[in-house]
C-alpha atoms as an extended CHARMM CRD file, in Angstrom:
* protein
*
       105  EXT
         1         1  UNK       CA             23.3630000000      -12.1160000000       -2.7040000000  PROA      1               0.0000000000
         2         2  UNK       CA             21.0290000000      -13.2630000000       -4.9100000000  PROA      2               0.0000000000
         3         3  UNK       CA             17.4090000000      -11.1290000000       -6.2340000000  PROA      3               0.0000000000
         4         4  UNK       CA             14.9110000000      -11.7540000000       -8.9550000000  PROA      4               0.0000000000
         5         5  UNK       CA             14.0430000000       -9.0170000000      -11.6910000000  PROA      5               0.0000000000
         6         6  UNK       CA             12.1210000000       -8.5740000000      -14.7440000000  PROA      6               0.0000000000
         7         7  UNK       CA             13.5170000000       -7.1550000000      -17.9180000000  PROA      7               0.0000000000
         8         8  UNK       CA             14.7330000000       -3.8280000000      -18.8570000000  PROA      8               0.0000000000
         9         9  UNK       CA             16.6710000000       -1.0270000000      -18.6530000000  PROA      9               0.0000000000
        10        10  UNK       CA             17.3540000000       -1.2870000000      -14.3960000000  PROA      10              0.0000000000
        11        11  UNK       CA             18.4220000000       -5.4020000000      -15.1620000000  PROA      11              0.0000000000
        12        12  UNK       CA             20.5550000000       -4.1650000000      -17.9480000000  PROA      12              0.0000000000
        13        13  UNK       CA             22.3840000000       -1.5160000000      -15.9570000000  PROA      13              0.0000000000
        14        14  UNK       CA             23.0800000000       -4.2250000000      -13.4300000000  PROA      14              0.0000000000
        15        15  UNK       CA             24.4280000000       -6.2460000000      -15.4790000000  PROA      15              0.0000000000
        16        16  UNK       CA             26.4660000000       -3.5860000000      -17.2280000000  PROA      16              0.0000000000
        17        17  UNK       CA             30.4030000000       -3.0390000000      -16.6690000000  PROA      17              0.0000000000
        18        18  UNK       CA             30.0500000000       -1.1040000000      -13.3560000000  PROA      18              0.0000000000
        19        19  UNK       CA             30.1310000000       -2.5360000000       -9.5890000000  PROA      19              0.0000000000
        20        20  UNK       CA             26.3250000000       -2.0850000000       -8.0310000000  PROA      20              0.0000000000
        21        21  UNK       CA             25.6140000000       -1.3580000000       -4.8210000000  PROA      21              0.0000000000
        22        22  UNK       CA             22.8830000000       -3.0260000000       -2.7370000000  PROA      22              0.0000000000
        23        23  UNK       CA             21.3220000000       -1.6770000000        0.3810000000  PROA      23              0.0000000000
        24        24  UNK       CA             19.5280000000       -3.6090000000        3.4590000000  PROA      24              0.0000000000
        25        25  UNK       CA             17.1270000000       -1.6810000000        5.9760000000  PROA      25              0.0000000000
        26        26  UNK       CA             15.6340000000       -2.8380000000        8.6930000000  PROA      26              0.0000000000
        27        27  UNK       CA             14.6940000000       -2.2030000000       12.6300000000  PROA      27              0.0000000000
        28        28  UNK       CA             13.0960000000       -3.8620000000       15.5120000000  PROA      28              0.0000000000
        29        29  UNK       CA              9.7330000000       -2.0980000000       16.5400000000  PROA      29              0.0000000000
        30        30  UNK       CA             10.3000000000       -3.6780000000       20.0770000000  PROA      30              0.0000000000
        31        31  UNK       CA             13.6240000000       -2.3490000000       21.1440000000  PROA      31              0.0000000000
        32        32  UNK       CA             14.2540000000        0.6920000000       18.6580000000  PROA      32              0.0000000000
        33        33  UNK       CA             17.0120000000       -0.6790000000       17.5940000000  PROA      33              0.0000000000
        34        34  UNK       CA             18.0210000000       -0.3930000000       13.4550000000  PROA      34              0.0000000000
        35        35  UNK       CA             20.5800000000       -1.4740000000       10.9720000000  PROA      35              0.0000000000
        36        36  UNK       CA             21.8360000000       -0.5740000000        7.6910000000  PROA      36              0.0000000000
        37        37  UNK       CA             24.2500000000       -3.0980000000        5.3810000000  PROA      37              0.0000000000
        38        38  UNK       CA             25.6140000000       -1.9980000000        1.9100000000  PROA      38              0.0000000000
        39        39  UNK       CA             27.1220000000       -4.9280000000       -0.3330000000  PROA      39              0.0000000000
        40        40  UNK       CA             29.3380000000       -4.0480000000       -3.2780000000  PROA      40              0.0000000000
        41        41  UNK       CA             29.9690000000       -6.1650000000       -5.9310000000  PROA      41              0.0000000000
        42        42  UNK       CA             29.8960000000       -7.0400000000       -9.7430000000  PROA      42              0.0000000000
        43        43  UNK       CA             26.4580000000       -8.3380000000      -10.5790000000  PROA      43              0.0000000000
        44        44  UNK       CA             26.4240000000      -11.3320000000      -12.5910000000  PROA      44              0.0000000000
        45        45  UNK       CA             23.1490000000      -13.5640000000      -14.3370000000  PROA      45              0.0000000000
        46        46  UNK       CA             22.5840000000      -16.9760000000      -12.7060000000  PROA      46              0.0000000000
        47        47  UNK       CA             22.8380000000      -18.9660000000      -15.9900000000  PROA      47              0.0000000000
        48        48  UNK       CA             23.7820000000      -22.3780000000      -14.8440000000  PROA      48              0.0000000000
        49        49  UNK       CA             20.7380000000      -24.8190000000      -14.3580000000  PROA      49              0.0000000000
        50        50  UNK       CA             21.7460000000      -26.1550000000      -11.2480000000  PROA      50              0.0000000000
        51        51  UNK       CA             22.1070000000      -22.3600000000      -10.0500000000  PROA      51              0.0000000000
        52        52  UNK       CA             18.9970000000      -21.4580000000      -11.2870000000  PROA      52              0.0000000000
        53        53  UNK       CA             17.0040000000      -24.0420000000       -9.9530000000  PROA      53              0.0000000000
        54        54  UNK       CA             19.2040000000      -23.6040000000       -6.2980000000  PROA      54              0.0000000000
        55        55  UNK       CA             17.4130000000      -20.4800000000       -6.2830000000  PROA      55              0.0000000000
        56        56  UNK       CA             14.3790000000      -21.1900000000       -6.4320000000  PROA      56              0.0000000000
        57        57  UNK       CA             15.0040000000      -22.9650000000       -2.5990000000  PROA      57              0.0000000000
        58        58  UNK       CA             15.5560000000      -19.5330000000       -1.6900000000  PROA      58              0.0000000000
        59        59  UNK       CA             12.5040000000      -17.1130000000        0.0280000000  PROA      59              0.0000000000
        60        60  UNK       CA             12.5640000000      -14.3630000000       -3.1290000000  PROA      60              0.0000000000
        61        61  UNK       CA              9.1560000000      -13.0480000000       -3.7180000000  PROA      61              0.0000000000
        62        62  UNK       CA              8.3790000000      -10.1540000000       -5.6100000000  PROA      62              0.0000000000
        63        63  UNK       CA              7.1060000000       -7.1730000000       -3.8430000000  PROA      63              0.0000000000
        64        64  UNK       CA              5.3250000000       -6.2630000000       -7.0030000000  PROA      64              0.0000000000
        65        65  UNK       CA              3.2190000000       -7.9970000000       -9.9880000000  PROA      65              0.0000000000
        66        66  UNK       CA              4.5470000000       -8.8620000000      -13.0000000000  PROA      66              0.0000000000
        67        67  UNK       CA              6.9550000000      -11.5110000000      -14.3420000000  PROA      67              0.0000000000
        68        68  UNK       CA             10.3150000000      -11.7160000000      -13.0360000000  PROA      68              0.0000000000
        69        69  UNK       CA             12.1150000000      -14.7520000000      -14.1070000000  PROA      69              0.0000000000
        70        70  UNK       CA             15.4400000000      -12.8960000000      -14.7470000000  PROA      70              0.0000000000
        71        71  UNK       CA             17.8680000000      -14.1790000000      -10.9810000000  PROA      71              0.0000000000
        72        72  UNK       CA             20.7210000000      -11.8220000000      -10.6440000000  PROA      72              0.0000000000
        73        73  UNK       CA             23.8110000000      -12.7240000000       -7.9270000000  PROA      73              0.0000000000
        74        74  UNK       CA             26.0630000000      -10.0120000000       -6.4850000000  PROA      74              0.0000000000
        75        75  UNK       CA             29.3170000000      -11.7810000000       -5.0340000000  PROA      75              0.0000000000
        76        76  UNK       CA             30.4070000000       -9.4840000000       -2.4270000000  PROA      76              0.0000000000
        77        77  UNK       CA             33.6660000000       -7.4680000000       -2.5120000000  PROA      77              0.0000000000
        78        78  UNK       CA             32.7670000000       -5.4570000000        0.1730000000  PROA      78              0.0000000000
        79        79  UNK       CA             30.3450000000       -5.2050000000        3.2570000000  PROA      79              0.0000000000
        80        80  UNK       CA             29.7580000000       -2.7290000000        5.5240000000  PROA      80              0.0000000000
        81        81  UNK       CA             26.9410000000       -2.2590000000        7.8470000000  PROA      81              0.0000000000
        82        82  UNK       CA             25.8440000000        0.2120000000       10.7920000000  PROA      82              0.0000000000
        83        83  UNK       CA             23.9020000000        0.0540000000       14.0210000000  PROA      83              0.0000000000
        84        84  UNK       CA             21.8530000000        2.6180000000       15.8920000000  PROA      84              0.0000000000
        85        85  UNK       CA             19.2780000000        3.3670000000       18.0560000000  PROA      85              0.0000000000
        86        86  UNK       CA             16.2160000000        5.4320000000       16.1890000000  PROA      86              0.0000000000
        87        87  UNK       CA             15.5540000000        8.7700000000       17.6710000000  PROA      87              0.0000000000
        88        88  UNK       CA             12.0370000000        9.5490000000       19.4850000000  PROA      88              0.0000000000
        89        89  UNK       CA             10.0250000000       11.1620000000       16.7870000000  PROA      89              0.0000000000
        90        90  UNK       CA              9.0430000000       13.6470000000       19.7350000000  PROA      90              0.0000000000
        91        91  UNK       CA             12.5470000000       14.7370000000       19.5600000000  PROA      91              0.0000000000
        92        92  UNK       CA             12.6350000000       15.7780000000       16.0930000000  PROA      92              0.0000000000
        93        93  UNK       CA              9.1640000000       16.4510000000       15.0740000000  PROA      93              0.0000000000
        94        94  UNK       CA              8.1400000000       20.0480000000       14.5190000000  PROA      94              0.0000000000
        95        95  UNK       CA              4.3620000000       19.8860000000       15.2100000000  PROA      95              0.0000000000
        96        96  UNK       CA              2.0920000000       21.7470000000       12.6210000000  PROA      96              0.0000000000
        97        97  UNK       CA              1.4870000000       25.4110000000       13.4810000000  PROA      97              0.0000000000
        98        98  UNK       CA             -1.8290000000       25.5430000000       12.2260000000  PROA      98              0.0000000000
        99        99  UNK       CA             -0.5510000000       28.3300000000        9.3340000000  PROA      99              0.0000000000
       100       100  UNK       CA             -2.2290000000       28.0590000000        5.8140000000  PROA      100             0.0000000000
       101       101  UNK       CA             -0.0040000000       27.4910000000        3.4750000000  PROA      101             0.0000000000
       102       102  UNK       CA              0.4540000000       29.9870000000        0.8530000000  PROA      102             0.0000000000
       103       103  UNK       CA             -1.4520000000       30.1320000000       -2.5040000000  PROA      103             0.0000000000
       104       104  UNK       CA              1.9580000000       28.3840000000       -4.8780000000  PROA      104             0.0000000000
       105       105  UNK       CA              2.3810000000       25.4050000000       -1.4760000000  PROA      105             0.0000000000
């Protein structure tokens, strides 16, 4: 896996001695149906020129402004993902009672 980051402290603990964990969320409005994957791995700077410019063939955009020119890859050890069906919010959903809160809510 492969993401784009700016500088600082978050890029830095990345790139630290640890293992990172990255998570992947997503579901289909049509049929209900969601997943969840988790990749493990030692993050590692993409350093090598031909690397770095095979990335930029790659859809990363930033979700936010601001310059991130800093391409991390995680090399999986480990994957592990999940299924399911997302529960009716009827089901679940306590409806408001119409109480005020109280003075400290």
């Amino acid at each position: 896996m492969v993401f784009r980051t700016g500088a600082g402290t978050k890029l830095a603990a990345a790139l630290g001695e640890f293992p990172v964990a990255m998570e992947v969320d997503g579901v289909d409005a049509n049929t209900g149906v969601a997943w969840s994957v988790v990749l493990h791995g030692k993050a590692a700077p993409v350093k090598q020129l031909d690397d770095v410019i095979n990335t930029f063939s790659l859809p990363l955009f930033p979700w936010e402004s601001g310059k991130k020119d800093h391409f991390v890859r995680v090399p999986a050890d480990s994957i592990s993902g999940r299924r399911f069906t997302v529960t009716e919010p009827l089901t679940w959903w306590t409806p408001y009672s119409g109480i005020k809160p109280s003075a400290l809510e």
